[in-house]
N, C-alpha and C positions, 0 to 999 in steps of 0.2 A: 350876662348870666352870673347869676353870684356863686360865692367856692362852695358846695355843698358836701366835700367828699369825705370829710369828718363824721358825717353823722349814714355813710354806707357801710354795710355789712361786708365781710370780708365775700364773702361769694359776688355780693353784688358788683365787687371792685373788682373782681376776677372777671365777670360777664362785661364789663362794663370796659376794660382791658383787649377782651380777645374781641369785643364785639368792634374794634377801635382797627386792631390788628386785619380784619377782615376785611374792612372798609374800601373801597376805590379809592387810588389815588387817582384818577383823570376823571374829570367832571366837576358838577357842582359841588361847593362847600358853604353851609350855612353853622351859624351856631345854634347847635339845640342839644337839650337835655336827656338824653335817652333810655337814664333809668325813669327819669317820668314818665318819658314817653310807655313804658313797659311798663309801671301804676297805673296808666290812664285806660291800659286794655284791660288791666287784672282788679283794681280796686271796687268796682261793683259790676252790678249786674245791669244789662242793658234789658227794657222789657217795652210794650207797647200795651197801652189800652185803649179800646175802642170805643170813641161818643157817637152812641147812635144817632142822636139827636142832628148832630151834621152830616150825617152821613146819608148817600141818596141810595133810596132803593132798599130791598128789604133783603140783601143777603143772602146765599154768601158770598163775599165780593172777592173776584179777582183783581179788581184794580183797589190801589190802595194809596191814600192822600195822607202822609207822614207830618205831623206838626213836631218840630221840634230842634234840636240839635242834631246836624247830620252825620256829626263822628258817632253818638250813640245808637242814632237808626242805621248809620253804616253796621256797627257791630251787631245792632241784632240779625239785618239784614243778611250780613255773614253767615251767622248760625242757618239760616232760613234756606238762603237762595243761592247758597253756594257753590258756582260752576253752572249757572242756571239762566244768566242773563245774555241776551244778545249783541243789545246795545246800550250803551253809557253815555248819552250827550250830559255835557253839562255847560252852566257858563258862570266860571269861578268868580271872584270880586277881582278886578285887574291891579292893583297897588296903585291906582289913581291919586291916590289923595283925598276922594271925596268923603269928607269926617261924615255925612249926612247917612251915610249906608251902616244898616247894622253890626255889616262886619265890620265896620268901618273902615275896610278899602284904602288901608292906610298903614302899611306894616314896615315901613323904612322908618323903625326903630332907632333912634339915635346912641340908647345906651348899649343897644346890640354890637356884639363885637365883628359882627358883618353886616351889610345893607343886607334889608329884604328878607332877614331872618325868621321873624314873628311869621309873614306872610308865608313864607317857602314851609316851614315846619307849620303852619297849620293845615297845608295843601296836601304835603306831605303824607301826614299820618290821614289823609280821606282819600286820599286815590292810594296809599296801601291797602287799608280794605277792599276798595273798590277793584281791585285790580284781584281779588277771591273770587270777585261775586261773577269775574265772564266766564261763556263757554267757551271750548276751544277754537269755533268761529264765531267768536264773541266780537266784538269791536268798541273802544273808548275812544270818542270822539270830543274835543276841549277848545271850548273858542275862547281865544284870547287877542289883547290888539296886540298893535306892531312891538310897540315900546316894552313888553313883558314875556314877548315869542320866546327871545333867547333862554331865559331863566327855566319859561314852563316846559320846553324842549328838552335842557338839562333833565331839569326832575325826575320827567319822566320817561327817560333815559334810566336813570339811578334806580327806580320803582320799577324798571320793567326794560332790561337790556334788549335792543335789538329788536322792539316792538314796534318801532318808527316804518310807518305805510307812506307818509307825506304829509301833504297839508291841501287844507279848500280855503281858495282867497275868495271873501266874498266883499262885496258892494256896500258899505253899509250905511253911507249916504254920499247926496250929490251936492255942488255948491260950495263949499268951506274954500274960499282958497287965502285964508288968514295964512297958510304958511309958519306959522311962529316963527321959532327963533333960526331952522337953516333955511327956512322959507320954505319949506316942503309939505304942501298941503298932503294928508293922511287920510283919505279917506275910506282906507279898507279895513277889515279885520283876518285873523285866519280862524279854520276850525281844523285841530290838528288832530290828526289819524292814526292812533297806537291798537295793533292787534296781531292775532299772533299768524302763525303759519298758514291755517285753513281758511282765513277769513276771506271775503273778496267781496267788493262791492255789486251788486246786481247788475249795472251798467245800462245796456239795451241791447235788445236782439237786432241782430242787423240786418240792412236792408238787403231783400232779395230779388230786387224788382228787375236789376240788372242782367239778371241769369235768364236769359230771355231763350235760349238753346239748351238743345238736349239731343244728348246721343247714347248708347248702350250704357256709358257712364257715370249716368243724371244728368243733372242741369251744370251751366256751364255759360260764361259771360267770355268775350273777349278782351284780354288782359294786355298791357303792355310787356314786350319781351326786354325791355330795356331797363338800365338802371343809371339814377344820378349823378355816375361816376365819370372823371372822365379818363381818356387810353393814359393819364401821366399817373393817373393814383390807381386804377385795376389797369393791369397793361395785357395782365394774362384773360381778361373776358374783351380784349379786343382782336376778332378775326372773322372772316368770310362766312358767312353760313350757305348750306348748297341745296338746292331742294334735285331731290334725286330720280323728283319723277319726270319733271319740264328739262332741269340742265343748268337752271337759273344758280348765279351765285349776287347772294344779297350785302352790299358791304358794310362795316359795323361803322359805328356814328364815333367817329374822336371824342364829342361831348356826354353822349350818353350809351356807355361801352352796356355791352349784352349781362343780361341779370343771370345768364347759364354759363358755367363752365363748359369748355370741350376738351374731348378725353386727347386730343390733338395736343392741346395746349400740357395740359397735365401730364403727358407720359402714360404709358403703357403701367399697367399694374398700381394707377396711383387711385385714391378713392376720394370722392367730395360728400359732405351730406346729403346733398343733393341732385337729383339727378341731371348728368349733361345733357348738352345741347342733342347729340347726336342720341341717347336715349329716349328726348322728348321726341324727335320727328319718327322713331322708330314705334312710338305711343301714338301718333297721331295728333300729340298737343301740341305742335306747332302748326298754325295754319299763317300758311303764305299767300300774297295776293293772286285774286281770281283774277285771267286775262290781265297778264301782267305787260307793260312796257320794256322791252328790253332795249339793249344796246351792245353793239360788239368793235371792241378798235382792232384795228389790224397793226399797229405800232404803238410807239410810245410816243410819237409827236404828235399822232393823234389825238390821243388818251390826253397828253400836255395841252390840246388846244382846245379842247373840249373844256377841261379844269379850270384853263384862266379864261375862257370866252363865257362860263357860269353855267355849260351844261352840265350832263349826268344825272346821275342820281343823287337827291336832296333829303335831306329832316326836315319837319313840319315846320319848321320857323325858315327856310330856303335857305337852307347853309347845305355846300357842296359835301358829301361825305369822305369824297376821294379826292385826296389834299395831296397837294407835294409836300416833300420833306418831313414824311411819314415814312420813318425807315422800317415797321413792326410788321408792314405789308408790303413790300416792292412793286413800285407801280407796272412793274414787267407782269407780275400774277396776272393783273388786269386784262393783256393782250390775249386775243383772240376767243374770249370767253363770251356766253353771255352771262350779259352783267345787269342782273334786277332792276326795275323803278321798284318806289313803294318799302314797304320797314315789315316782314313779317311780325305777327302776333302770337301771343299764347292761350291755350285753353286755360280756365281756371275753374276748376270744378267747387261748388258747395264743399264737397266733403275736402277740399286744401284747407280748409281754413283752421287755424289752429285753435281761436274761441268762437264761438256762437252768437257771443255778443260784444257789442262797441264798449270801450271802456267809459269808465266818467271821467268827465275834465277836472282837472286842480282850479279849472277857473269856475267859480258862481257868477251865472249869467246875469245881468239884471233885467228884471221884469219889463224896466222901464225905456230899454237900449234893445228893441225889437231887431234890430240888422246887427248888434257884436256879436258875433260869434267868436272869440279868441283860438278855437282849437275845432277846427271842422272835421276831424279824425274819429272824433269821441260826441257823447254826449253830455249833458249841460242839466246840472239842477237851476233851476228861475224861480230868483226870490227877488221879492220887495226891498228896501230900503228898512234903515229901525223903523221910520216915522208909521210905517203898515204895521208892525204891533202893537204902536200906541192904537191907533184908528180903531183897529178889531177890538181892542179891551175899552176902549170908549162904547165901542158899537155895542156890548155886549151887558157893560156894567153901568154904564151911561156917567162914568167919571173919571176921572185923570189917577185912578188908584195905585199904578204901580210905574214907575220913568223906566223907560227905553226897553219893555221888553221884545224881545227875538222878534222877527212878524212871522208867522205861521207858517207860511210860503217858503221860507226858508227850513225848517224841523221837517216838515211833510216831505221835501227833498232829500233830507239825509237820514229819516228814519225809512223811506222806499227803497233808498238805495242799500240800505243797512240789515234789513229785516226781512222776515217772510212771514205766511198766516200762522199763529199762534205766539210767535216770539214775544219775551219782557223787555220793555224798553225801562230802564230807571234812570232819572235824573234826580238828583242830589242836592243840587242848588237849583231848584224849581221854580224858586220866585212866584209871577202869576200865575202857572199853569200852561205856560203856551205849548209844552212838549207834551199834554195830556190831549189837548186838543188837537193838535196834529195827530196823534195815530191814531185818535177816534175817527176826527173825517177821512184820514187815509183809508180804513178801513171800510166808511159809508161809503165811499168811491167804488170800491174793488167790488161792494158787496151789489151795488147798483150795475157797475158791469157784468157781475155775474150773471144777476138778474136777466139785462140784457140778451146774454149769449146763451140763457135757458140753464145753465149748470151750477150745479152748486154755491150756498155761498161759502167763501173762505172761511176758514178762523177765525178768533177775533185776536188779534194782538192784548196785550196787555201793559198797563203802564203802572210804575212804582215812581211818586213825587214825593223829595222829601223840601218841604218849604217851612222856612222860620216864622217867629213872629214877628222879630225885627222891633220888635218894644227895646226903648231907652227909658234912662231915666225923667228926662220930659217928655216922654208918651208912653207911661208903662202898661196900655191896655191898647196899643195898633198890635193889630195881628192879621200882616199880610196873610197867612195860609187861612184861617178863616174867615177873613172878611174878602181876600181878591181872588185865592185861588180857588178855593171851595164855591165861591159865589159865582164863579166862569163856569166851574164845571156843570154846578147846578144852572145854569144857562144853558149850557149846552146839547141840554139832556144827556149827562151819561150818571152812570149809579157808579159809587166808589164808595168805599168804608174810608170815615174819617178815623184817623189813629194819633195818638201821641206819644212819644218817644220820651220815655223816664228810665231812670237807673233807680236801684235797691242797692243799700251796704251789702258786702259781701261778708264780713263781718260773723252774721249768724244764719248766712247760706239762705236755702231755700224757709227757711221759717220769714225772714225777713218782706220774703215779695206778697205787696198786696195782694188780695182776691182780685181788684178791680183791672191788674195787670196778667196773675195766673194763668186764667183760661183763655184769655185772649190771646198769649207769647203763646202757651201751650199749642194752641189750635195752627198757629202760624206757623210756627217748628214743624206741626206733623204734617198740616193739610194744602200751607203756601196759600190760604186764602184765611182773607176775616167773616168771621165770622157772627149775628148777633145773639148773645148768650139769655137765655131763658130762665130766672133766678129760681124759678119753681120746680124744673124740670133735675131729676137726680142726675141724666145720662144726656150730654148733648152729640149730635151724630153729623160729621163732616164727610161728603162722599167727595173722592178728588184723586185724578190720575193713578188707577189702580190700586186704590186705598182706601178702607173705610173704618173712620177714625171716629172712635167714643171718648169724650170725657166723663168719666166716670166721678164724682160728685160725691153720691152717696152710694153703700150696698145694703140690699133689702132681696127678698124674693123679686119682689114684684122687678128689681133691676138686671137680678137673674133670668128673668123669665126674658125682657126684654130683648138683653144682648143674644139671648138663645133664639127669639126667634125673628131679630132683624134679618131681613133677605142680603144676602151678601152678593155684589155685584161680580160677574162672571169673571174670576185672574186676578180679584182683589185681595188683599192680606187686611185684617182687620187689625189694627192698634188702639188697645185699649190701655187710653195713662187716669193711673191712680192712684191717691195717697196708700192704697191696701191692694199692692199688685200680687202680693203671694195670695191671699185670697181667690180674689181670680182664675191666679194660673192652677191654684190647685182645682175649681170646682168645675172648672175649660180644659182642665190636662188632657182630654181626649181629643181637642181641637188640634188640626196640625196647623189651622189656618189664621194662628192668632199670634200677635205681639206682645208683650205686655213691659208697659212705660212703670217706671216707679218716681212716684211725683212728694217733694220735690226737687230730689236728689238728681233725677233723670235731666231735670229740665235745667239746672246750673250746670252740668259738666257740660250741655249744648252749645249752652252760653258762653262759656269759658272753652268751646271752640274742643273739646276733648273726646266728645261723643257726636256725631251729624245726625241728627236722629231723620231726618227726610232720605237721606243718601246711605241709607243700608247700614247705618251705624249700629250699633249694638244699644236696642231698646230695653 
C-alpha cells in the first residue's frame, strides 16, 4: 500500500488514528486502506435502474435480479432492506488462484504487505454491509473450502463478534484421491453459520410414534432409567432402588450407574435440578417390572456363590450386577432381602422434552451414500455432489454456461432449514442463479402440500440476486447475469425485475442522478419492490406492506384530484415523494394520513445511510 498520509486532512488523520486505537488486537490482520475504505461509502451515490426488457412478468416485482457490482448493490440494498433479510447464503471466490474468474480468485498479492490482503479487504467491506441487511433471527450462511476456512472464520469474527453458530460440512464430490502434496485427498467443503441470538435453524419435529401410552398425564413412552456412567465417575447415582409396594429391591448396574439422584445419597435439605429417584416412584414414573423374579440369600456365602457361579440379577449384555469388591454397597445389604431380576424403567412424558424438534446435523448427508448417516440423533439436509449443478444448468440452458455451480439440492436444504413463508433470502455473489431457484421450488413444494392437506397456501418467500457480468478485457460483452442467470430464471418460470446497480457523483447531490435511476431507487427505498415506470403517466402508485406509495412526477389539478381520490388500503400511511413536497403538504394538510418525501434531497440522505425512509425515518 503506498504512503498516502501526506496528502490527509488533519481530521481525517485524527479519525484515521482513534479508528486504529479501537481496533482488536487478537484476530485477523490484513493491510488495508481505511480512509478509502470511508471514500468508497461516501464518494457517490449508489442507485439501481430497471431494464424491462429482461425482466419477466409485468410488475410489481418482489423478487429482484441485480446486475452489477456487489459492494454498490450491497449499499443501496442497505438503504432499502435494512434489518429486513432472513438469510444471506453466499459463495465468495475462494483465493484459489484461478486468474480465469472475474474476481479473479486470486488476491495473494505479492506487493501487499500481508498475504491475502486484496482478497480479505474486498470480503471485508461486502459482509460489512451485509451484516446491516439481517433481522434479529436473520442468519449469514458462507461456503468456503478447507484451505481459506481459517481466514473466512477470522473475518468474520472481526465483522460480527460472537456470531459463530458452527459450520455444515458438506460432500462436494466423490473420487479424487490425488492426495497432493500431504497426500490428503480434500474432498469436502463447509458452509459457515453466523447469526445472532434469536436465530435457530428449523430442524424437524420429532418422532412420536414411540409414545405408545397414555395416562392422566398424556402420552408417554418407556425410557431407560439408567445413564452411561459408570459407579468410578457418578459414585453418588450408584445405589439400590426399592419398589415399596412388592418389597423388591432392584440393584444399580457398576457400568451404567441410575440417571436420578436419591435424596439418600444427597442428604437431607440438599436440592438437585432435578427430580430424585424417590420423587419419581412417588409420581408414579418409575415403572418396575410386572411379575418380577426374585431372590433371597440368607448369608453371605450364599450371596458369594451365587456371584462367582454367574447367578443373580444381570444387565442386558449378562454381566452380574452384584459384584464383589464393590465396597459403595456392602454385600451384607444384600442378605435376607428380596432382591429384584429385571432394571426398572422411567416414564417419559411428550411434555419432558425440552425442544419439539430434532436438531440439524453439522454433517451434509450425500444424496448419493443412502445408508451414512453420521449423526442419527439429529437430522440431515441431502445434497448432490458439484457435478448436480452443473447437470441442472445444462438441463435447463442446454450448455456448459457457468463451471461448478452449487446443485440445487444443496440451497433448498439450507434455505428450509433457515427460513419460513414470506422470508428474503439474498445472495450476493449469485453467479447462475441456483439460490433463486431453490426457494422458488421450495416454495412449489410447500405450496403443493398445502394443496394436498386442503389449507392454505404459504407465502411466498422472496429472493434478492446480486450477479456480475464477469466481462474482461478479452470478453468485454459476457455477461453471466443476463445471459445464465436471467435465462434460468426465465426457464423456470418465475417473474423477477432485472436491475442494475450504478453510482452518481455525489459532487452535485441529488441534481446529479439520472431519471432512468430516480424513480426506480425511489420506488425501492419506499415500497422494497421494483417497479415498471410508465413515462406518460404524472403520478406512479406502489401498494406494499401497509404503504401506499405515489411518485409524484408532475402537479396539475387533474394530479390533485387523483391523489384525493385513490382508495387508500385499510392501516396504510400514504407517502407521496416529490420534487414540490411543500406543495402537496400544503393543499393535503388536512390529511393526517399522508407522508411527504422531498425529492431529491430526501432520496441522498437515504442513500448516505442518514434518513431509513422504509423504517419510519423521517420523510
Amino acid at each position: 500500500m503506498s504512503d498516502n498520509y501526506e496528502n490527509l486532512a488533519r481530521n481525517e488523520l485524527i479519525g484515521l488514528l482513534r479508528s486504529r486505537d479501537r481496533a482488536r488486537r487478537l484476530g485477523l490482520v490484513w493491510e488495508r486502506d481505511e480512509i478509502e475504505h470511508e471514500r468508497a461509502l461516501t464518494d457517490d451515490l449508489p442507485l439501481v435502474e430497471l431494464d424491462a426488457t429482461l425482466s419477466r412478468g409485468e410488475g410489481p416485482w418482489r423478487n429482484l435480479l441485480i446486475e452489477g457490482d456487489n459492494f454498490h448493490a450491497l449499499r443501496f440494498l442497505r438503504a432499502a432492506f435494512k434489518g429486513s433479510i432472513k438469510c444471506i447464503y453466499i459463495d465468495p471466490p475462494y483465493n484459489t488462484g484461478n486468474k480465469d474468474f472475474i474476481y479473479n480468485d486470486h488476491y495473494m498479492d505479492p506487493e501487499d504487505g500481508f498475504r491475502h490482503s486484496t482478497w480479505l479487504e474486498f470480503l471485508y467491506r461486502r459482509l460489512s454491509l451485509a451484516r446491516d441487511l439481517l433481522r434479529e433471527d436473520g442468519v449469514l450462511l458462507v461456503s468456503i473450502n478447507d484451505q481459506n476456512r481459517a481466514y473466512m472464520e477470522l473475518l468474520l469474527e472481526q465483522i460480527w463478534p460472537g456470531g459463530r453458530k458452527g459450520s455444515l460440512v458438506w460432500r462436494s464430490r466423490i473420487g479424487d484421491n490425488s492426495g497432493k502434496g500431504a497426500n490428503l485427498s480434500v474432498n469436502h467443503e463447509h458452509v459457515l453459520v453466523w447469526a445472532g441470538s434469536e436465530f435457530k435453524f428449523c430442524g424437524s419435529m420429532k418422532n412420536y410414534e414411540m409414545y405408545t401410552s397414555k395416562d392422566l398425564n398424556g402420552p408417554y413412552r418407556i425410557s431407560d432409567l439408567t445413564q452411561p456412567k459408570s459407579l468410578l465417575e457418578r459414585p453418588n447415582s450408584y445405589f439400590p432402588i426399592n419398589n415399596p409396594k412388592t418389597g423388591l429391591w432392584y440393584p444399580p448396574n457398576p457400568d451404567r450407574v441410575w440417571a436420578f439422584a436419591s435424596i439418600k445419597k444427597l442428604g437431607e435439605g440438599k436440592k438437585t435440578r432435578k427430580d430424585t429417584i424417590e420423587d419419581l416412584i412417588k409420581q408414579g414414573r418409575i415403572i418396575f417390572p410386572q411379575k418380577p423374579k426374585y431372590i433371597i440369600w440368607k448369608s453371605k456365602d450364599e450371596l458369594l456363590a451365587d456371584i462367582r457361579s454367574g447367578k443373580g440379577p444381570k444387565d442386558g449384555k449378562g454381566n452380574q450386577l452384584i459384584r464383589e469388591n464393590i465396597d459403595l454397597i456392602p454385600l451384607t445389604f444384600w442378605i435376607n432381602k428380596k432382591v429384584g431380576f429385571g432394571v426398572p424403567a422411567y416414564k417419559r412424558y411428550i411434555t419432558d422434552m425440552p425442544e419439539t424438534t430434532q436438531p440439524l446435523s453439522s454433517w451434509v448427508k450425500s444424496a448419493a451414500e443412502k445408508d451414512f448417516e453420521p449423526d442419527k440423533d439429529a437430522i440431515h439436509i441431502e445434497s448432490g455432489f458439484t457435478d448436480e449443478g452443473s447437470k441442472e444448468l445444462r438441463r435447463l440452458l442446454g450448455d456448459k454456461a457457468f463451471p461448478y455451480p452449487k446443485p440445487p439440492s444443496l440451497m433448498r436444504g439450507l434455505i428450509d432449514q433457515s427460513t419460513g413463508p414470506g422470508d428474503i433470502v439474498l445472495d450476493f455473489f449469485a453467479g447462475s442463479g441456483t439460490t433463486a431457484q431453490a426457494v422458488v421450488e421450495l416454495d412449489r413444494k410447500e405450496a403443493e402440500a398445502a394443496k394436498k392437506e386442503k389449507m392454505p397456501a404459504p407465502e411466498l418467500r422472496r429472493f434478492i440476486l446480486v450477479s456480475s457480468t464477469e466481462a474482461t478485457a478479452d470478453e468485454p460483452d459476457k455477461n453471466i447475469c443476463r445471459d445464465v442467470a436471467a435465462r434460468r430464471l426465465a426457464a423456470l418460470d418465475i417473474d423477477f425485475a432485472y436491475l442494475r446497480s450504478k453510482v452518481s457523483p455525489i459532487g452535485l447531490g441529488g441534481l446529479a442522478i439520472p431519471e432512468s435511476a430516480l424513480w426506480p431507487s425511489v420506488g425501492m427505498l419506499l415500497a422494497r419492490e421494483a417497479f415498471r415506470e410508465h413515462p406518460k403517466s404524472p403520478i406512479e402508485w406502489i401498494e406494499t406492506e401497509g404503504r401506499l406509495v405515489g411518485l409524484v412526477k408532475a402537479l396539475n389539478e387533474a394530479v390533485y384530484a387523483e391523489i384525493e381520490n385513490r382508495p387508500v388500503p385499510k392501516g396504510s400511511t400514504v407517502v407521496l415523494a416529490s420534487f414540490q413536497p411543500g406543495l402537496l403538504k400544503q393543499r393535503f394538510s388536512y390529511r393526517d394520513d399522508m407522508i411527504f418525501l422531498s425529492l431529491p434531497d430526501g432520496l441522498v440522505e437515504a442513500l448516505l445511510g442518514r434518513s431509513p425512509l422504509y423504517n419510519g425515518g423521517a420523510v
